[in-house]
C-alpha positions in Angstrom: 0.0 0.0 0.0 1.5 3.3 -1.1 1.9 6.8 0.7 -1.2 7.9 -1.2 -3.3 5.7 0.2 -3.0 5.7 3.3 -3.4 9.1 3.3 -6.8 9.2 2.1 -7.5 6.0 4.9 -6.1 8.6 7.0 -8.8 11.3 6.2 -11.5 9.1 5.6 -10.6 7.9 9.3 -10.9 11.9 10.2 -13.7 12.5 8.7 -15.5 9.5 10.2 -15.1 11.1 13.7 -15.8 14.6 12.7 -19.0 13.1 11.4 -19.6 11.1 14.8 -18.7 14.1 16.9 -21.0 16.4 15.0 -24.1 13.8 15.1 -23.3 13.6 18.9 -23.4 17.8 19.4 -26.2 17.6 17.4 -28.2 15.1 19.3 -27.3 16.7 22.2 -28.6 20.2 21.1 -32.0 18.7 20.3 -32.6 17.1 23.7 -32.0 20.9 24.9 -34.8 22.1 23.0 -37.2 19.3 23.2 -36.7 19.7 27.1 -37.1 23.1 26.6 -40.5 22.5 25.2 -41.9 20.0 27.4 -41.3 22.3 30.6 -41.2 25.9 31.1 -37.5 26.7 31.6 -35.8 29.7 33.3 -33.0 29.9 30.9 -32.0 26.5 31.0 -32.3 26.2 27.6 -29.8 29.1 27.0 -27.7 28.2 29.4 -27.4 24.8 28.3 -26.8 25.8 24.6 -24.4 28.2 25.3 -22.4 25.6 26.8 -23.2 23.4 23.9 -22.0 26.1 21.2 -18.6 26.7 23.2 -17.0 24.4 21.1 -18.4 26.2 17.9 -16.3 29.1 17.6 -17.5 29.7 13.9 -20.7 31.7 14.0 -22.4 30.1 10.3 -21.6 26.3 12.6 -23.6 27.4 15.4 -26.4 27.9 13.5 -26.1 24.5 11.1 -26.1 23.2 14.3 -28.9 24.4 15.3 -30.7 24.2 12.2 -29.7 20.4 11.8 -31.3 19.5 15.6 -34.2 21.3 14.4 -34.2 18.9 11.2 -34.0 15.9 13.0 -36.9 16.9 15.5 -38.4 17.2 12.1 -37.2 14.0 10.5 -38.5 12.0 13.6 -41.4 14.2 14.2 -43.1 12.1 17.1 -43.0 14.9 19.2 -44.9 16.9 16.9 -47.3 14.9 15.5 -48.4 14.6 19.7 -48.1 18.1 19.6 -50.1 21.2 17.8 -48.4 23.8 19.4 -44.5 22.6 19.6 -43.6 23.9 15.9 -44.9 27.4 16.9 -42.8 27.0 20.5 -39.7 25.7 18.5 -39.6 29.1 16.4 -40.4 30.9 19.4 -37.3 29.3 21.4 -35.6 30.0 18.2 -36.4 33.7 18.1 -35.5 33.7 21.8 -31.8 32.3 20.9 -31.2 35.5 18.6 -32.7 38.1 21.0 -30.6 36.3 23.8 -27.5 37.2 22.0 -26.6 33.8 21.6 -26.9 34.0 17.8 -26.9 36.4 15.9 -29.9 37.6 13.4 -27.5 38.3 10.3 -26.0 35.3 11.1 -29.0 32.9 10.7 -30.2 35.5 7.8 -27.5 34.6 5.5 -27.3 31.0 6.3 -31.3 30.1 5.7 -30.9 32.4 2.4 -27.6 30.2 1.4 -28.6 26.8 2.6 -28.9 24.1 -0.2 -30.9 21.7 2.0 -34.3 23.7 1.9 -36.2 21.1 4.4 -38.7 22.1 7.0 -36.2 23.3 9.6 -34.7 25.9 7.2 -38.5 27.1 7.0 -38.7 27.0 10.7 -35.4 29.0 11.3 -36.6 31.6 8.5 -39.5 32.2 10.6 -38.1 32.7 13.7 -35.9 36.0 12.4 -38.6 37.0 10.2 -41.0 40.3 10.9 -44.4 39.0 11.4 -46.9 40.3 9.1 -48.7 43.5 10.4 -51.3 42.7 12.6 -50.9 39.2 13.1 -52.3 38.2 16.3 -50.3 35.0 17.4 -53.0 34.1 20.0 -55.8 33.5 17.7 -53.4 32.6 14.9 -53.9 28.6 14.8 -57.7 29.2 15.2 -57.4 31.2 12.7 -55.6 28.6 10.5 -57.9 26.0 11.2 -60.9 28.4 10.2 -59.1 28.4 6.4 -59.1 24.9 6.4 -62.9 24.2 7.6 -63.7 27.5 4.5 -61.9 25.3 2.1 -63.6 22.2 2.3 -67.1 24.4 2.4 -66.5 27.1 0.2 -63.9 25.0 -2.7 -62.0 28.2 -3.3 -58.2 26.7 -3.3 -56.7 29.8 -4.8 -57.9 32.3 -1.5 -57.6 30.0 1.3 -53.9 29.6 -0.2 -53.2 33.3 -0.6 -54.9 33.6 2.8 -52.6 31.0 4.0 -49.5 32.6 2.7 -50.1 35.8 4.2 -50.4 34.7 7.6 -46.3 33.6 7.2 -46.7 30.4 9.6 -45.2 27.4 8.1 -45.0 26.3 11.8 -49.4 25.5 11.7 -49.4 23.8 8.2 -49.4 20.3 9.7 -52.3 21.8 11.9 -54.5 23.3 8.3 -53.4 19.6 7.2 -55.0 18.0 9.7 -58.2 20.2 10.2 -59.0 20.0 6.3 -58.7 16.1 7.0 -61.1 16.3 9.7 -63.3 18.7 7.8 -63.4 16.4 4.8 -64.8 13.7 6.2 -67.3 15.6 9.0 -69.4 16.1 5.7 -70.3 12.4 5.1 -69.6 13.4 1.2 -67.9 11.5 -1.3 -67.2 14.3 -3.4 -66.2 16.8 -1.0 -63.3 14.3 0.3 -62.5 13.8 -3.3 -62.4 17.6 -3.7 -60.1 17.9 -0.4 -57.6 16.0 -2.1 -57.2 17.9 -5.0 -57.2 20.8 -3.0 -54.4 19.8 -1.2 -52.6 18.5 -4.4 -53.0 22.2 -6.0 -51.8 24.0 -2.7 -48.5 21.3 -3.3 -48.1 22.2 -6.7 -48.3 25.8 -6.1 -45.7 25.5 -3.2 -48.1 27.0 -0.7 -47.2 23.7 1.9 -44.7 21.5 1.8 -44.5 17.8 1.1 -43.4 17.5 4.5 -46.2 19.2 6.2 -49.0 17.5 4.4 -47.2 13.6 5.2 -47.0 15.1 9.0 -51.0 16.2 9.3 -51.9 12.8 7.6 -50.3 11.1 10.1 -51.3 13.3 12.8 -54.8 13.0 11.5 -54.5 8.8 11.1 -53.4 8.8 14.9 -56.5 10.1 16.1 -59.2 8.8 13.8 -60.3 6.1 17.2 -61.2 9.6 18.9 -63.1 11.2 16.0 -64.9 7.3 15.9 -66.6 8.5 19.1 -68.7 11.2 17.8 -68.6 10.0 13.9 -69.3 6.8 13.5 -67.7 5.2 10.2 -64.3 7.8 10.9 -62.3 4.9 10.0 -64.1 4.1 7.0 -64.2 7.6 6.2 -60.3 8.1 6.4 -59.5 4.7 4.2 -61.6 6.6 1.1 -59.3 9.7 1.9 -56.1 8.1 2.1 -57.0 6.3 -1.3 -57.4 9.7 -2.5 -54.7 11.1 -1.0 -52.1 7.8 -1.8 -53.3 6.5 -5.2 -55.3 9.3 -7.0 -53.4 12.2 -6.0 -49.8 10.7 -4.8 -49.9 14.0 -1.9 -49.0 11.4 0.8 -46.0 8.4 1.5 -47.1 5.1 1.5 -45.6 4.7 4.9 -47.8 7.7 5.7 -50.8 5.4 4.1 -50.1 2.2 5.6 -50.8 4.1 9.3 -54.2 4.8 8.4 -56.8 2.7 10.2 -58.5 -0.5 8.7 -62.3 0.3 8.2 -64.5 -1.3 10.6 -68.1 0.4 9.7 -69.7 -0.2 6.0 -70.6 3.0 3.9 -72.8 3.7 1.3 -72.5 6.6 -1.5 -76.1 7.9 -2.3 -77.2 10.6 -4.5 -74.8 13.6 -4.8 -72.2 12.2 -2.9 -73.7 11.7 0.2 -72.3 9.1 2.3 -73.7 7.1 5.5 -73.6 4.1 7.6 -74.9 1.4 7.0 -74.9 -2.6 8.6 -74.3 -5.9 6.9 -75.0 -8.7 8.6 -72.8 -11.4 8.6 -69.6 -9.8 6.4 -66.8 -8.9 7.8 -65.9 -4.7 6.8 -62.6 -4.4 4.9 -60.4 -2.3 2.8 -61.7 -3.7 -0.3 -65.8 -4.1 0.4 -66.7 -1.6 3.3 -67.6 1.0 0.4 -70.7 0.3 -2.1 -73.3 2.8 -4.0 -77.0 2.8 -3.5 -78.6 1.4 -6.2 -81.8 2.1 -5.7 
């Protein structure tokens, strides 16, 4: 083996731990924050981070730091999908950070307009040093979220909700509009309004208006707690498997590990005039994926 290579085993052997150390930091900078959001710290969290950030003497590192904990809180997303409000208090902590001195604004400014890896935590850290619109009320702000989704799946006017959506500048509720519009679609016991959800959805995608991301995240969220809905709608699960076929096979706006956590149907439908959809018993059949939906044909 010759000079040259084991030089290059040399650097691969660096680069190896420099990759280990920097997962470990990283790991340990998200702990900070997600114990920062399950209790209400007296600058533990800032504390701790400083300490964290010590090593990082580079300004632009201490923010890819912290932008790639905030990715992988993202990437698992377990937190948030049990959570509505923790993307909000993430870009809140976040905001905190920069007022705190510990980072600074330009800083995080330059690195979320030059980052090539445009995932959901560089939309998160964007929002935590941008301006919020003028009169933006963040205490009514995810009611007022969930309002546009229930208006879209009543009124079928994708191209306002979405400039509504976009003006309200809060990538951190999309998951939330995602998972409201779910609800919302299958609350009216009509075939063609779910249909039409989907395709809503689908546009707002194309247009950019949420990310692939957010709409996976609210599916899921909205899967999880389809036994609760069951209480006061009968059929939910039913319900949902016709949305996530539109969602997974008609419109491709969701994973199909995203799909495969819906619930199996355990209540028979049937699609009457216009769309309208109700429960219905059959004796003696089992209710699954393939017959728990049939038309009226009378």
């Amino acid at each position: 083996m010759g000079f040259g290579s084991m030089e290059s085993d040399s650097e691969a052997s660096n680069d190896s731990t420099n990759a280990k150390a920097n997962g470990i930091q990283v790991s340990r900078v998200r702990d900070v924050l997600l114990s920062a959001l399950s209790h209400e710290d007296d600058g533990f969290c800032e504390t701790s981070l400083a300490d964290l950030f010590a090593d990082e003497y580079d300004e632009t590192g201490r923010v890819k730091l912290l932008h790639d904990a905030v990715s992988s809180i993202c990437k698992k997303k377990d937190e948030i999908v049990e959570d509505p409000q923790l993307e909000y208090r993430l870009v809140t902590l976040m905001a905190r950070l920069v007022q705190q001195g510990l980072l600074k604004d330009s800083s995080v400014v330059n690195y979320v307009e030059h980052a090539q890896n445009r995932d959901h935590g560089i939309r998160l850290l964007e929002a935590a040093t941008t301006e919020p619109p003028k009169g933006r009320d963040d205490s009514k702000l995810l009611m007022q979220v969930e309002k546009l989704a229930k208006e879209l799946a009543t009124e079928y006017d994708p191209k306002e909700v979405a400039e509504d959506l976009t003006s309200r500048d809060a990538p951190f509720y999309h998951v939330n509009f995602v998972n409201q519009l779910c609800i919302e679609a299958i609350s009216s016991m009509n075939m063609d309004v779910i249909y039409f959800v989907s395709t809503a959805i689908r546009d707002l995608l194309d247009h950019g208006t949420v990310e692939p991301w957010s709409v996976n995240v609210g599916f899921e969220r909205f899967f999880k707690n389809i036994p609760g809905l069951e209480v006061d709608l009968p059929g939910a699960t039913s319900l949902a498997t016709m949305l996530m076929s539109y969602a997974a096979n008609d419109m491709q706006i969701i994973t199909e590990s995203v799909a495969s956590l819906c619930p199996k149907p355990t209540r028979f439908i049937m699609a009457g005039a216009q769309g309208k959809l109700s429960v219905v018993k059959k004796e003696q059949e089992e209710c699954t994926d393939v017959n728990y939906l049939f038309r009226d044909e009378q």
